[in-house]
C-alpha angles and dihedrals in degrees: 000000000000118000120255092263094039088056093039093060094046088057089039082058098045095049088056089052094047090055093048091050093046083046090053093038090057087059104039118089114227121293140059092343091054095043094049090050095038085052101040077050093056089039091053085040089062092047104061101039073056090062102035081062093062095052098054090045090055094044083056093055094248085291094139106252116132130204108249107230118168122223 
């Protein structure tokens, strides 16, 4: 398991990336360009739910509890 900073600037990164890829999808016209952004979103989106998980897993202590977030 990563330590707290470690997981805090991966999802530091990713949210950058998320916002340069909103910022270029508000500008590309339908088609590859849109699909590839709106994917590596969804992929990035993934990613950090992942990690906010492990953080509130390891805020728990590990003890099992989740955070309840709806889709």
């Amino acid at each position: 398991m990563r330590n707290r900073r470690t997981t805090l600037l991966w999802m530091k990164d990713l949210l950058e990336h998320m916002n340069r890829c909103h910022d270029q999808l508000e500008w590309a016209s339908e088609g590859p360009t849109s699909t590839f952004l709106t994917e590596s979103l969804l992929v990035d989106l993934t990613e950090c739910r992942k990690l906010c998980e492990e953080l509130v897993e390891s805020h728990n202590g590990g003890s099992g509890r989740t955070l309840a977030v709806s889709a």
